[in-house]
MIRO-52723 format. One line per 8 residues: number of its first residue (from 1); their letters; for each residue x, y, z of N, C-alpha, C. Coordinates in Angstrom, 2 decimals, padded with zeros to 5 digits. Each point is the difference from the previous one (the first is absolute). Layout:
N
NUM = A = X/Y/Z/X/Y/Z/X/Y/Z  ...
REM end
This chain:
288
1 = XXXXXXXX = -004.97/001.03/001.34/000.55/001.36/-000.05/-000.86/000.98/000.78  -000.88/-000.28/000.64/-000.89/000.63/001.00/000.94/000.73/001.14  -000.35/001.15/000.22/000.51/000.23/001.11/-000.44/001.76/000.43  000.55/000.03/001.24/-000.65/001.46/000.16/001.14/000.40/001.08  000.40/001.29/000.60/001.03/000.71/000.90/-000.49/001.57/000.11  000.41/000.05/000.96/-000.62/001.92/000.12/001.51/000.09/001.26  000.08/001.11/000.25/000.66/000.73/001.04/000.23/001.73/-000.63  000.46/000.54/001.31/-000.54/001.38/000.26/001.42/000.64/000.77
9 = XXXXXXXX = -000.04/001.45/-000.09/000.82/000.64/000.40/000.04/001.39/000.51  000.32/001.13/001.13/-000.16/001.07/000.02/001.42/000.73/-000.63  000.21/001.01/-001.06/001.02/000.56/000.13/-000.63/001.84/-000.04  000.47/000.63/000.98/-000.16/001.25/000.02/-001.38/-000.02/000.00  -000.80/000.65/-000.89/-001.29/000.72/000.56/-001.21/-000.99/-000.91  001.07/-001.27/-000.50/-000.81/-000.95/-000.77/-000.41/-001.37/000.50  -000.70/-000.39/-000.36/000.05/-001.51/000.04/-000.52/-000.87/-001.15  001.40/-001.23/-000.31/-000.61/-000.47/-001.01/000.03/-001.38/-000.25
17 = XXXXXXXX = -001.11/-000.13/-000.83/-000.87/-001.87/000.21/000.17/-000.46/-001.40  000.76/-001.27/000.23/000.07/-000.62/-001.43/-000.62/-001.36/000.56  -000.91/-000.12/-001.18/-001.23/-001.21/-000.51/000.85/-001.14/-001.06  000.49/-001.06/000.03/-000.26/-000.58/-000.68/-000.57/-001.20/-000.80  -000.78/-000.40/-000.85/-000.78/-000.82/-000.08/000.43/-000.74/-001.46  -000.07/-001.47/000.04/000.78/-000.70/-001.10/-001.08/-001.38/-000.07  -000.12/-000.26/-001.48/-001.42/-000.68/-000.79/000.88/-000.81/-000.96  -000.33/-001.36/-000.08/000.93/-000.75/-001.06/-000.43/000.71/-001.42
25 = XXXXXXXX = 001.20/-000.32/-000.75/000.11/000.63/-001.40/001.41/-000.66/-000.55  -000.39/-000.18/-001.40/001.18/-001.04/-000.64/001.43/001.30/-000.19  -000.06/000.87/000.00/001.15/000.79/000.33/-000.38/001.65/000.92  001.32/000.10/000.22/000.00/001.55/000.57/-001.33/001.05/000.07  -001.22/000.54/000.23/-000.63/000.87/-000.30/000.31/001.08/001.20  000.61/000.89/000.35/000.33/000.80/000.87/-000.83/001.18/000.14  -001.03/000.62/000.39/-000.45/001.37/000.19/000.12/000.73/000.99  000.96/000.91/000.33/000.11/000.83/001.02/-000.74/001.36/000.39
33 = XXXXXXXX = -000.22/000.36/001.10/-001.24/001.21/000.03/000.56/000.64/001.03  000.83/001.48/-000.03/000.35/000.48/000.99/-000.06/001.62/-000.69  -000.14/000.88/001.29/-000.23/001.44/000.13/001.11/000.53/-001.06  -000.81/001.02/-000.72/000.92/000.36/-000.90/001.65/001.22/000.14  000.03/000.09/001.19/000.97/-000.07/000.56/001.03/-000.81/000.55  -000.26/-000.89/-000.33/000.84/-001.25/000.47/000.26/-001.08/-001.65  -000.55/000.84/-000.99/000.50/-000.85/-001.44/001.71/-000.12/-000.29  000.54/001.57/001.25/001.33/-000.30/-000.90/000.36/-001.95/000.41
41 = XXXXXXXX = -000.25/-001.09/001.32/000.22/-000.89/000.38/-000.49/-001.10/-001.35  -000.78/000.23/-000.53/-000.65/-000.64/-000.62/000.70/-001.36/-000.80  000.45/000.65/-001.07/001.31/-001.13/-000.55/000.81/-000.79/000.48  000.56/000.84/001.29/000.65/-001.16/000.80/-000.81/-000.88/001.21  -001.08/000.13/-000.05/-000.74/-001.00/000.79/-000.42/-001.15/-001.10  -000.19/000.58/-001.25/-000.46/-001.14/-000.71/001.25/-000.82/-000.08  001.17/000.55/-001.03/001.48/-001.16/000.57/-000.40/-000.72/001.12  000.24/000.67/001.17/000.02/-001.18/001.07/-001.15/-000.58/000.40
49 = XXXXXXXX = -001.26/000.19/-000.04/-000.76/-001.06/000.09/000.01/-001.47/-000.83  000.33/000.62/-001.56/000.01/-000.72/-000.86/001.02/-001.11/000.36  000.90/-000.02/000.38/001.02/-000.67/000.50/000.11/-001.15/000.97  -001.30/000.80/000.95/-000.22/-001.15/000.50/-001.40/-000.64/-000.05  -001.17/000.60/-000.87/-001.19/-000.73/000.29/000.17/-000.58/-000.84  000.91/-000.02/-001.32/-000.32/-000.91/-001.37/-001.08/-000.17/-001.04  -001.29/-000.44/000.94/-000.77/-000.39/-000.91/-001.59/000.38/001.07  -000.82/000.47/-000.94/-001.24/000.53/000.85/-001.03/001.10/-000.53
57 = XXXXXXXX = -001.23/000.39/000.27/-000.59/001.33/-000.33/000.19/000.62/001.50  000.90/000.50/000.11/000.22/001.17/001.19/-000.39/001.02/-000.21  -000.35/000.83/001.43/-000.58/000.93/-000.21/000.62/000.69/001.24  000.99/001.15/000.38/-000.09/000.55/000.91/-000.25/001.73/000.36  -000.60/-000.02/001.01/-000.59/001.16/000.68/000.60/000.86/000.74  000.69/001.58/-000.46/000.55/000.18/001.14/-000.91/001.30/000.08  -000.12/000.64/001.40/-000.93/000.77/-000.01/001.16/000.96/001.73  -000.57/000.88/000.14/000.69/001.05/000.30/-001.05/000.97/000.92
65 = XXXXXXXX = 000.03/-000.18/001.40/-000.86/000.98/000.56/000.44/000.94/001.12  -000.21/001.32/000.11/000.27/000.64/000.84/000.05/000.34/001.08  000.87/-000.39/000.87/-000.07/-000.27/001.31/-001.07/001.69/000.83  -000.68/-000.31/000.82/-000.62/001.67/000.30/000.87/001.10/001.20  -000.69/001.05/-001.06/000.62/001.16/000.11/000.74/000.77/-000.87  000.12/-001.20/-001.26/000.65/000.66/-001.24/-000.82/000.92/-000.69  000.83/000.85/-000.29/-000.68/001.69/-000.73/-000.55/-000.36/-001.54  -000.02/-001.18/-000.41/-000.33/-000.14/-001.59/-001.77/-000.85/000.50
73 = XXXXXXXX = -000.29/000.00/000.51/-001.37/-000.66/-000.03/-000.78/001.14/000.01  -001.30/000.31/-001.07/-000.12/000.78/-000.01/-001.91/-000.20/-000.92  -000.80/000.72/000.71/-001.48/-000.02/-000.68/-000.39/-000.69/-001.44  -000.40/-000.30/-000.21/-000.44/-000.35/-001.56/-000.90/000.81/-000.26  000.11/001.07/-000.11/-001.12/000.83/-000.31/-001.74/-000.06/-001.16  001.09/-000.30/-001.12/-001.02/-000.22/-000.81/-001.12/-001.36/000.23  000.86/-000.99/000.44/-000.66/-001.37/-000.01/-001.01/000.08/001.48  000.31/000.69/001.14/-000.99/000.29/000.99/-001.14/000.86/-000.26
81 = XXXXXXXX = 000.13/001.15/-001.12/-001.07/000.64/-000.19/-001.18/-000.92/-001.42  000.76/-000.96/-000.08/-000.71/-001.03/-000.99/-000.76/-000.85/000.81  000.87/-000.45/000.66/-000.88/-000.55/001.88/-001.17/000.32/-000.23  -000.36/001.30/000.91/-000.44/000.69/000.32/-001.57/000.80/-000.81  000.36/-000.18/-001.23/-001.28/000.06/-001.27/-000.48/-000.84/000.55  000.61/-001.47/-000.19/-000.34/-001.25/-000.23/-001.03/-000.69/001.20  000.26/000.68/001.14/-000.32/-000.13/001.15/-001.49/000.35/-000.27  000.07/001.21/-000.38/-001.17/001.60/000.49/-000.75/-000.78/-001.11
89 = XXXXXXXX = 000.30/-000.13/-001.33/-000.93/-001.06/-000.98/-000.68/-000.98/000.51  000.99/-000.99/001.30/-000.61/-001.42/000.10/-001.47/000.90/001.37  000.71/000.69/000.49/-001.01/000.13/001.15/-001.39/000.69/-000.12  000.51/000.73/-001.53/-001.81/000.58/-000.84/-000.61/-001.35/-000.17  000.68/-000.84/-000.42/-000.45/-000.97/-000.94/-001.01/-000.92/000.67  000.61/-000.51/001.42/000.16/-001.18/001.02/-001.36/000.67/000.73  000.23/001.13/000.51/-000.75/001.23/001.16/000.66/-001.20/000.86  001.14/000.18/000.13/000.76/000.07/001.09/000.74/001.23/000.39
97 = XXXXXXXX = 000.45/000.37/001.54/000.94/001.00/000.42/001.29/000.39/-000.32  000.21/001.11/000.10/001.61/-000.24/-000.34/000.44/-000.54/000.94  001.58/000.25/-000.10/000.98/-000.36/001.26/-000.12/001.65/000.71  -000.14/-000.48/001.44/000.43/000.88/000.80/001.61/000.43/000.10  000.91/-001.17/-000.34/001.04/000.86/000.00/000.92/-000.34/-001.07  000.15/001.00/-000.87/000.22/000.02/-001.40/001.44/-000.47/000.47  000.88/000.63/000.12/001.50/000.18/000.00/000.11/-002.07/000.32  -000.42/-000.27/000.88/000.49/-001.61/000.69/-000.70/-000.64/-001.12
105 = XXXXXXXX = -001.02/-000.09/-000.38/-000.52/-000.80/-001.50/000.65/000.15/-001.09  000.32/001.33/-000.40/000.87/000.12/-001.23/001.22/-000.52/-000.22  000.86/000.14/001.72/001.52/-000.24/-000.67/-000.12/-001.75/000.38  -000.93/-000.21/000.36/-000.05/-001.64/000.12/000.31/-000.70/-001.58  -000.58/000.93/-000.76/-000.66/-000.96/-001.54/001.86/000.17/-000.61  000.12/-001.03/-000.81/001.14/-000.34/-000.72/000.42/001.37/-000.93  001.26/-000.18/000.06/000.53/001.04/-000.71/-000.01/001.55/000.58  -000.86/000.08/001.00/-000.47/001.20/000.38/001.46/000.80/000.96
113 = XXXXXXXX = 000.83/-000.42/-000.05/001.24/000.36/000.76/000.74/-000.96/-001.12  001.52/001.34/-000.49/000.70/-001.16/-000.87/001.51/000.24/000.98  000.92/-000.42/-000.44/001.22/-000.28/000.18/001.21/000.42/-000.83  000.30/001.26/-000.23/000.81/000.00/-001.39/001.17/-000.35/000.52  000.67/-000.84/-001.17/001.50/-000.36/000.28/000.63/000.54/-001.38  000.58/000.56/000.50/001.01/000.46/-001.52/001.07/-000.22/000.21  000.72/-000.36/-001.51/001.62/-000.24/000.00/000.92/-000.10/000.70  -000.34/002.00/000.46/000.69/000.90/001.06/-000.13/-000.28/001.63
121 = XXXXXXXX = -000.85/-001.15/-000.08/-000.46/-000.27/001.74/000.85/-001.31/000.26  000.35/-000.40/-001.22/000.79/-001.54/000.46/001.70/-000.14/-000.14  000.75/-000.14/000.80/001.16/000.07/-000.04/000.87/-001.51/-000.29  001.06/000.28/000.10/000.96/-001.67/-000.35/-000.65/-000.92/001.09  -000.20/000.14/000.88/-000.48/-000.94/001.57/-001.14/-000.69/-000.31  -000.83/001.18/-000.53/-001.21/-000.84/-000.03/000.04/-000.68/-001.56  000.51/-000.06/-000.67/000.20/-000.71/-001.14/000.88/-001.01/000.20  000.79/000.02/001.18/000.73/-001.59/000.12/-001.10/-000.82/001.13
129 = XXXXXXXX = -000.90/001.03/000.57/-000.38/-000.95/000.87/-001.19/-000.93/-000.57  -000.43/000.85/-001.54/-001.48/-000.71/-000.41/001.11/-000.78/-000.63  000.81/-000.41/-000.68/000.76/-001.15/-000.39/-000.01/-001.05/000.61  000.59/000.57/001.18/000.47/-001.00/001.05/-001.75/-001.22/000.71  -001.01/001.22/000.26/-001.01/-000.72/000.09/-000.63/-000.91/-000.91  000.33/000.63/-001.15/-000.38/-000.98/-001.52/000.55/-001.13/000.11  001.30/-000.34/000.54/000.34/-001.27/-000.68/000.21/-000.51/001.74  000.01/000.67/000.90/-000.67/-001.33/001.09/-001.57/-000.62/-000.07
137 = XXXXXXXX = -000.77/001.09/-000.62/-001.08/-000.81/-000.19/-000.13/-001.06/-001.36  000.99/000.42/-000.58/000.30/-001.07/-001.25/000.40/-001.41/000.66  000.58/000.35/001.00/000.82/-001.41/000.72/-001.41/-000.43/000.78  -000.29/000.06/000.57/-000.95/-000.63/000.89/-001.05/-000.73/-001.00  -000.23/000.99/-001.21/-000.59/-000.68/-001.12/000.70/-001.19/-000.62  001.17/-000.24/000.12/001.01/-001.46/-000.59/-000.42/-000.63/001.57  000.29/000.18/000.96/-000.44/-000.70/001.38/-001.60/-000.37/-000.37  -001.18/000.34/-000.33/-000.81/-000.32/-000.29/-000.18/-001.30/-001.18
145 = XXXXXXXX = 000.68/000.43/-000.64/000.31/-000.97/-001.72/000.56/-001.37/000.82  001.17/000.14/000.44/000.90/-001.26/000.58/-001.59/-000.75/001.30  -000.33/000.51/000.24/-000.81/-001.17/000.75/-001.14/-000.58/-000.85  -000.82/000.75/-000.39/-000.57/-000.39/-001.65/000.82/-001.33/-000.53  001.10/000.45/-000.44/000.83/-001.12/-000.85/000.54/-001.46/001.33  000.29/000.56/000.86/-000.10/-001.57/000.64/-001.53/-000.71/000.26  -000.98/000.89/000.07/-001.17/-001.09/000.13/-000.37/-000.53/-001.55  000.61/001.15/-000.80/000.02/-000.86/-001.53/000.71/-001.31/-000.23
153 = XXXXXXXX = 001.03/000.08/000.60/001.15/-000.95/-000.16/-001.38/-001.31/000.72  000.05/000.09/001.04/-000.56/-001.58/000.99/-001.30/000.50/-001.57  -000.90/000.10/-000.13/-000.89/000.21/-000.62/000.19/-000.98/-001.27  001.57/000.21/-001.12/000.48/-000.47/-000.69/000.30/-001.41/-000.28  000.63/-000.31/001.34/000.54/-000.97/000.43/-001.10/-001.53/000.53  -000.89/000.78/000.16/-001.47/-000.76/000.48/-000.47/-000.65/-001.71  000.19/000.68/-000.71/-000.88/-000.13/-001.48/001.03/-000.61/-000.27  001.19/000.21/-000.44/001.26/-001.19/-000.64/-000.29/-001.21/000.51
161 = XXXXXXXX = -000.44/000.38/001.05/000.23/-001.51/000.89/-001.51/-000.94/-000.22  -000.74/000.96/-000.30/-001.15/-000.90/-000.48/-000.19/-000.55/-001.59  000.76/000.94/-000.48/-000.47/-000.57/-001.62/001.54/-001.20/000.24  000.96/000.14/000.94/000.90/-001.14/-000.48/-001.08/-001.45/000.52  -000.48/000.25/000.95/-000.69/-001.06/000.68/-000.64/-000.76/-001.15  -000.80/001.38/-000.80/-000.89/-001.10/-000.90/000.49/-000.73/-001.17  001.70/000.89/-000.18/000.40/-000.79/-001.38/000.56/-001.40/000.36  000.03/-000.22/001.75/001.02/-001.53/000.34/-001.56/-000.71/000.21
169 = XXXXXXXX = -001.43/000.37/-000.19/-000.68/-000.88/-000.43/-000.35/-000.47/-001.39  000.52/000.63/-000.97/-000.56/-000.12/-001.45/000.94/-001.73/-000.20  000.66/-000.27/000.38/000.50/-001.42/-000.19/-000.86/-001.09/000.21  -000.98/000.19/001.07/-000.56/-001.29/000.51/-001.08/-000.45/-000.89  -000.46/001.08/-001.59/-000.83/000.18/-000.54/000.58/-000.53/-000.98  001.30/000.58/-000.49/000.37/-000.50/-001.56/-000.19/-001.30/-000.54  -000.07/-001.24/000.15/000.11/-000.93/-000.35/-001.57/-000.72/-000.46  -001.15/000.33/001.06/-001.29/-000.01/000.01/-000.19/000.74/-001.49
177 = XXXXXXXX = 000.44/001.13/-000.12/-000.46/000.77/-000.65/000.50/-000.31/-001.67  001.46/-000.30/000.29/000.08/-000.70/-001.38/-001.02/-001.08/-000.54  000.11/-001.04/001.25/-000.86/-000.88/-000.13/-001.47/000.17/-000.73  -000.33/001.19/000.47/-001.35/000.36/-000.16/000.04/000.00/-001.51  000.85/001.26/-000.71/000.35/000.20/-001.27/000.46/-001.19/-001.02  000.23/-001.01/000.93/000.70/-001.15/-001.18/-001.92/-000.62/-000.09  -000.51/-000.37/001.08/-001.26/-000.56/-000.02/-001.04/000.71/-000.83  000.23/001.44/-000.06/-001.13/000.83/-000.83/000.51/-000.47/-001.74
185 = XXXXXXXX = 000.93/-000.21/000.05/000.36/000.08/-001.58/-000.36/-001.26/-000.42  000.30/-001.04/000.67/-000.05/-001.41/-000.37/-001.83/-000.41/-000.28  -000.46/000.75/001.42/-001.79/-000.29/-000.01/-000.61/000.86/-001.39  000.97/000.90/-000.77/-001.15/000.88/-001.07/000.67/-000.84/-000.92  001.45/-000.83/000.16/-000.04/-001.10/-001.09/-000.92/-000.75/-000.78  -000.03/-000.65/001.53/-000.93/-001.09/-000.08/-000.76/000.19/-000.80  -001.06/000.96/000.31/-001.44/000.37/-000.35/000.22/000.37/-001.94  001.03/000.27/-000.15/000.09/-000.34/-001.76/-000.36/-001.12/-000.88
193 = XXXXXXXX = -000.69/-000.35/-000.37/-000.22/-001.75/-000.78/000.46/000.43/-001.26  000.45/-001.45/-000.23/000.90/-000.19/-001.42/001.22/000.29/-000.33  000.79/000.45/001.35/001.26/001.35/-000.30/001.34/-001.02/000.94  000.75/-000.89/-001.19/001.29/-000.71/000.48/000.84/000.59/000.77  000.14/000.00/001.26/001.35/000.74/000.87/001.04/-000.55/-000.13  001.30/000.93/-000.42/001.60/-000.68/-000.01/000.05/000.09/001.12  -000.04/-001.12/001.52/000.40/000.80/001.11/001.44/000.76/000.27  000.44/-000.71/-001.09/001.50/000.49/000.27/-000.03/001.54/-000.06
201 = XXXXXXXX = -000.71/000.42/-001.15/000.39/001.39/-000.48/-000.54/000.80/001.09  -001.52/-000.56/000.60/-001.21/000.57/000.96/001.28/000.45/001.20  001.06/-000.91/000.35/000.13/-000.34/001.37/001.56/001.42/-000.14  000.57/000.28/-001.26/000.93/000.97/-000.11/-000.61/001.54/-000.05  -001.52/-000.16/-000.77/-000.66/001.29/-000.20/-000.63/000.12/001.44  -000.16/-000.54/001.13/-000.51/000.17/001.01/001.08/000.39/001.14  001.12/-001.03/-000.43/001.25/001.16/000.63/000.30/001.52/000.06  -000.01/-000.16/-001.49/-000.38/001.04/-000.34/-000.57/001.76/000.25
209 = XXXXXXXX = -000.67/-000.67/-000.05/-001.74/001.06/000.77/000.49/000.20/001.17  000.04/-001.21/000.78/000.24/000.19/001.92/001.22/000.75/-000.20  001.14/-000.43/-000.22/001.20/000.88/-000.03/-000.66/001.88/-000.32  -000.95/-000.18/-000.75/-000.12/001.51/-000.21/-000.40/000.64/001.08  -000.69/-000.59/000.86/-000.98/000.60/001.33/000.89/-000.80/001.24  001.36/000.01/-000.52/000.86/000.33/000.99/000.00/001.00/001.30  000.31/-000.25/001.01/-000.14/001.75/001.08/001.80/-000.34/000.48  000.36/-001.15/000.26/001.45/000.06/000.74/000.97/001.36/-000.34
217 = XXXXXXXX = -000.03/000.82/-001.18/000.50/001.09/-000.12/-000.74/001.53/000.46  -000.87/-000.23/000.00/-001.21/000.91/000.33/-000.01/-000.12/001.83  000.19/-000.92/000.84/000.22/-000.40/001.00/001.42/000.78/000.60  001.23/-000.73/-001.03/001.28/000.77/000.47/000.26/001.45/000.05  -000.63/000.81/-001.45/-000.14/001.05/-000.19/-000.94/000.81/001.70  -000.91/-000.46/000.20/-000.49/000.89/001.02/000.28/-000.62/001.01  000.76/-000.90/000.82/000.99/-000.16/001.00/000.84/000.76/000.11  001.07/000.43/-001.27/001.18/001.11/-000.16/-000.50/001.55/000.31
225 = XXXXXXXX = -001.51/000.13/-000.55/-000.18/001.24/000.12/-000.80/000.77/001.57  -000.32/-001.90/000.51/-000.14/000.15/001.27/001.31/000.81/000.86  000.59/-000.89/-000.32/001.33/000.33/000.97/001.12/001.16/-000.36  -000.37/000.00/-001.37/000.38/001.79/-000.12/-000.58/000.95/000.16  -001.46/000.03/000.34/-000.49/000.95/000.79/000.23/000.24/001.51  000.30/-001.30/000.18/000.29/000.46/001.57/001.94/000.58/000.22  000.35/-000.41/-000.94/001.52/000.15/000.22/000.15/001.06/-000.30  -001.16/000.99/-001.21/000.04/001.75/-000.09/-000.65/000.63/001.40
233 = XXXXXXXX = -001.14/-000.42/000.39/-000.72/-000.12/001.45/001.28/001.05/000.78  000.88/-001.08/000.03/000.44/000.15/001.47/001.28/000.43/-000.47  000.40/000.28/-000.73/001.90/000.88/-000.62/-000.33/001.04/-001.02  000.65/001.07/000.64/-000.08/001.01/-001.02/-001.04/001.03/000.44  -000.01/001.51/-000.16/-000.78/000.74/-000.18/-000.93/000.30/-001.11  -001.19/000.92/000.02/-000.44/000.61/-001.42/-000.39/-001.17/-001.33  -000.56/-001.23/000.67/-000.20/-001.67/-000.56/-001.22/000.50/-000.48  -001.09/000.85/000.20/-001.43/000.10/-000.32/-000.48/-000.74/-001.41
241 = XXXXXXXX = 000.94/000.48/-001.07/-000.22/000.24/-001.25/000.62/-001.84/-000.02  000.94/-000.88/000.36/000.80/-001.30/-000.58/-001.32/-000.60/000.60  -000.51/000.60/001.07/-001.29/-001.63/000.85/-001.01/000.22/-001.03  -000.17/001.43/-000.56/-001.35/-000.08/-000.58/000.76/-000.91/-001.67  001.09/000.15/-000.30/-000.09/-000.59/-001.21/-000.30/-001.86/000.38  001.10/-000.18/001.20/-000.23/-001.63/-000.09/-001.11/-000.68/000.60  -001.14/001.27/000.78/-001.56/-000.68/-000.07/-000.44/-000.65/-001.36  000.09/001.53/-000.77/-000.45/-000.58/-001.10/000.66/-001.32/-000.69
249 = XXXXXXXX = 001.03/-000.37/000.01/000.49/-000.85/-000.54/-000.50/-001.46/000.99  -000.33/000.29/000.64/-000.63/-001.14/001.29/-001.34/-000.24/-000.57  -000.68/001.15/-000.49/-001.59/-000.13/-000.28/000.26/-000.78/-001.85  000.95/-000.08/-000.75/000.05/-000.46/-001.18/000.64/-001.41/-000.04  000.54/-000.47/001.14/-000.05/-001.55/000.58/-001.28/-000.54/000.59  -000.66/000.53/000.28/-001.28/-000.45/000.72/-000.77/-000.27/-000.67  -000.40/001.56/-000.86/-000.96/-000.14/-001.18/000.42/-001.40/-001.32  001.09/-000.04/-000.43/000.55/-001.30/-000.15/-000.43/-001.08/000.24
257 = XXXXXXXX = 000.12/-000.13/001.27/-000.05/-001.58/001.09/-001.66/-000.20/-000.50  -000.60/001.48/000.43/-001.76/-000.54/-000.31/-000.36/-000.57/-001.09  000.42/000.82/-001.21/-000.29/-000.58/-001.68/000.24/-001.59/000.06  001.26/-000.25/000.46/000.63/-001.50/000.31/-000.89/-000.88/000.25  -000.76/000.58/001.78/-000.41/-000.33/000.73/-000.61/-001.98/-000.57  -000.95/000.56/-000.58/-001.31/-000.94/-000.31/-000.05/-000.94/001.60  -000.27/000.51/000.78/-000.35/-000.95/000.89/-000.85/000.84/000.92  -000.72/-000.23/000.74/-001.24/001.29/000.87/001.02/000.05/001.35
265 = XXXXXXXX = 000.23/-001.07/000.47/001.06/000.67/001.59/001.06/000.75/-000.44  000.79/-000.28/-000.88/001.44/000.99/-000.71/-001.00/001.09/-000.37  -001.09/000.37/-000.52/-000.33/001.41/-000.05/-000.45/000.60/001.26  -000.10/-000.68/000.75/-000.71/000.76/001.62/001.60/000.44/000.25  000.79/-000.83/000.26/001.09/000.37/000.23/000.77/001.45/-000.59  -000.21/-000.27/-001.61/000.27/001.63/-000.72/-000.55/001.23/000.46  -001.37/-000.29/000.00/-001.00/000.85/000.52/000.34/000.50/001.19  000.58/-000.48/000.90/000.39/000.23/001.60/001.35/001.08/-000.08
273 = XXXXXXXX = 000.62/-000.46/-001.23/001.40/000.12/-000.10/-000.07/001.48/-000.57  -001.08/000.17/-001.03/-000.13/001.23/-000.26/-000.37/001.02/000.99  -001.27/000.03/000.48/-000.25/000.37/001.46/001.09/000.58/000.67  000.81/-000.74/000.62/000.93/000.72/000.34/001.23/000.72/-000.30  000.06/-000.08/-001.46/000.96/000.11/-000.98/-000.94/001.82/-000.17  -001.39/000.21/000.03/-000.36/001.23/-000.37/000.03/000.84/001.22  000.00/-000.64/001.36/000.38/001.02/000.73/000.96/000.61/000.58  001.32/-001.16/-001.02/001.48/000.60/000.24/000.07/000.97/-001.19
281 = XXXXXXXX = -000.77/000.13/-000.94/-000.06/000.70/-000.72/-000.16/001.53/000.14  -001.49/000.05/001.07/-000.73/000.98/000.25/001.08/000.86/001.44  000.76/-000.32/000.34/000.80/000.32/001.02/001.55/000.28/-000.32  000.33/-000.39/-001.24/001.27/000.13/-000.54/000.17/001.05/000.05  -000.83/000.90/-000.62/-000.33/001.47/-000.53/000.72/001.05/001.39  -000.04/-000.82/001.46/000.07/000.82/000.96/001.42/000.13/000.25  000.83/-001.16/-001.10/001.61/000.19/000.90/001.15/000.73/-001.26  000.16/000.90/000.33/001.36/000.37/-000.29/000.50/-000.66/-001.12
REM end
């Protein structure tokens, strides 16, 4: 949900610059900041932004400056003669000089020249035109987002494709690994003296057990959720919120498979699987 757009406009004796800047966030946070002459726009910029950014901490800027020669720019009086103490203080202080030329130092410092815009200075024109600049720079900000989201997409598509890789190795393991588990149980048999085995009963209660540390469902389950992530991936708008649910549901097959695991290569494998399972995680956050 990253993204940023600006564009600009002259109408009449104005010119005006809309900023906008957009930060992932699990819903809407909108803050708008424009000259208080230009609030009557206000409401209806939020409607239509809202409309189309969806989801984000936005923030846009519109700001308003006077083209020169306009009769409203005008001294700051008080705040230059504050200057100006401030100055004559630092230069007792310092035994440094003053400025030789007061007037070019003073109106340099901020604030020292303001700009009044009142109500009465802004007409219908320039209130359709800061609109109009608002939401082309809103657009260039979705033009920003949309390339974001295709390097997300290949980005996506790279990690599906690796955790599928590692689940079409967890097969070459299973059988070893049972193996392993039938051999651990039988060897702490052994080591019992005096203690009659039914093998019959041994050989159903050991079914048993293995049947419990089953994965073939744990396997199917995150194959499906493989491929329904990619099938939300790529259909549909405004998916942000379905990928982040069926990560998670990807990370509660995995975590699964590990408990299962008991074997050290099937956990390298999990381990890998998570890995990249947390940085589809950490990137989800960015789409829509």
């Amino acid at each position: 949900m990253t993204g940023f757009g600006t564009a600009e406009a002259v109408c009449g004796a104005k010119k005006i610059i809309a900023e906008v800047k957009s930060l992932n966030s699990k819903q809407l946070d909108l803050n708008i900041r424009l000259p208080q002459a230009f609030r009557y726009i206000e409401q209806n910029l939020r409607t239509d932004v809202a409309q189309q950014l969806l989801r984000g901490k936005v923030d846009i800027s519109i700001t308003v400056e006077t083209i020169e020669g306009s009769a409203s720019s005008s001294i700051n009086l008080p705040v230059v003669e504050k200057y100006r103490d401030q100055i004559l203080e630092m230069s007792r202080t310092l035994g440094i000089p003053e400025p030789t030329d007061w007037y070019a130092t003073l109106l340099r410092l901020p604030d020292a020249v303001k700009n009044e815009l009142n109500a009465t200075d802004v007409d219908d024109d320039q209130l359709d035109t800061a609109t109009q600049v608002t939401l082309q720079a809103v657009a260039k900000a979705i033009d920003f987002r949309k390339h974001e989201g295709e390097r997300l997409e290949h980005f996506f598509e790279e990690k599906i494709a690796a955790i599928q890789a590692l689940l079409l190795e967890v097969p070459q393991y299973e059988q070893a690994r049972l193996d392993k588990i039938r051999g651990r149980i039988l060897e702490n048999l052994n080591k019992l003296e005096g203690v009659t085995i039914d093998n019959n009963r041994l050989e159903q209660e050991m079914i048993f057990y293995i049947e419990k540390l089953d994965i073939a469902e744990e396997k199917l389950r995150l194959q499906n959720h493989l491929d329904y992530f990619l099938d939300t991936l790529h259909n549909g708008e405004g998916q942000g919120k379905k990928l982040g649910f069926i990560s998670q549901e990807m990370g509660r097959e995995i975590n699964t498979l590990g408990s299962k695991a008991n074997h050290a290569e099937m956990q390298n494998l999990v381990v890998r699987m998570k890995d990249h399972l947390e940085q589809i995680k950490e990137q989800v956050l960015n789409v829509l």
